[in-house]
N, C-alpha and C positions, 0 to 999 in steps of 0.2 A: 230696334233690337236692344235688350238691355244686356248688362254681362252675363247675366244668366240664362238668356236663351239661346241653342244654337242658331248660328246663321244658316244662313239661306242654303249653303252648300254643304252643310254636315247633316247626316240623322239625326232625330232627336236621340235614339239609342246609342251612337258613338260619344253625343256632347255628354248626355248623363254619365257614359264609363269613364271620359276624358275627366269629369269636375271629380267621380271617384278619387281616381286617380292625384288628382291637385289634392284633395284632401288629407289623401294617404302621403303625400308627401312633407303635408305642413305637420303632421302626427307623428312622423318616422323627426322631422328635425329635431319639433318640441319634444323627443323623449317618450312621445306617447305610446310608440309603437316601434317594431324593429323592423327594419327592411327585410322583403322574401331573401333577396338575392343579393350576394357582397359579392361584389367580382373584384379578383384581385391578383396578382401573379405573384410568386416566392421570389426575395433577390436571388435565388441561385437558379432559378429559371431563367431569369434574365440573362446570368452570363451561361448558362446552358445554349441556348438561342443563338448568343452570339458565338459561342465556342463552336456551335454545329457549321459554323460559315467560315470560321477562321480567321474571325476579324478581330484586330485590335480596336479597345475602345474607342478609339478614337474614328477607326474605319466604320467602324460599325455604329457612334452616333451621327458622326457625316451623313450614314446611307440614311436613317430611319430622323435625321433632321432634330436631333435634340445638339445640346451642348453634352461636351464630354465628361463636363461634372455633373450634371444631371443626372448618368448614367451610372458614371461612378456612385451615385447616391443609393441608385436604385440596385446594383448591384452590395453594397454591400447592408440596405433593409434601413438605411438613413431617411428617404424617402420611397414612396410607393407612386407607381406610373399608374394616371388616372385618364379618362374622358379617351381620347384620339389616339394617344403615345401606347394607355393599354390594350384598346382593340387590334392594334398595331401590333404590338406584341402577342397576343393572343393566335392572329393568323398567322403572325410568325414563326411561332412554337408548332403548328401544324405543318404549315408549308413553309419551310425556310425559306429552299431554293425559290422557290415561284416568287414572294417576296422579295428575294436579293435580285430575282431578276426584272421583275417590274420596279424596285427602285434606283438599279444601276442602269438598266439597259436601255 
């Protein structure tokens, strides 16, 4: 197998959409191209989120596992929650409760 064939356990049709895809990504770095999709949440969503639970920052980066300047960050649009911390947020904005109770309970 060289790097450009799929292996033994993918289709050739997913490996071709997969090296797409790699492509589309080294394009979107270099400036080539713009990403379909920016996901990203407002700092005032952020303390929205957390205002709908009642927590202080501090309660409320303990539950969801960041630091409390972290949040403060993100709250006031100094920095933007990416990767884990945003999907996090994301279902959190949807489902608060459910979230505060899968991470307290």
């Amino acid at each position: 197998m060289t790097i450009l064939e799929a292996p033994e356990f993918m289709r050739k049709k997913d490996f071709e959409s997969l090296l797409r895809g790699v492509d589309e990504v080294g394009a979107i770095i270099r400036g080539e191209l713009k990403p379909a999709r920016v996901r990203r949440i407002e700092p005032a969503r952020v303390k929205s989120i957390r205002a709908k639970l009642g927590l202080s920052q501090m309660q409320f980066s303990r539950m969801i596992g960041v630091p409390a300047g972290t949040l403060r960050n993100w709250e006031q649009g100094v920095r933007r929650p990416t990767g884990p911390a945003l999907a996090l947020l994301r279902v959190a904005q949807k489902h608060p409760r459910e979230v505060a109770d899968a991470l307290c309970g």
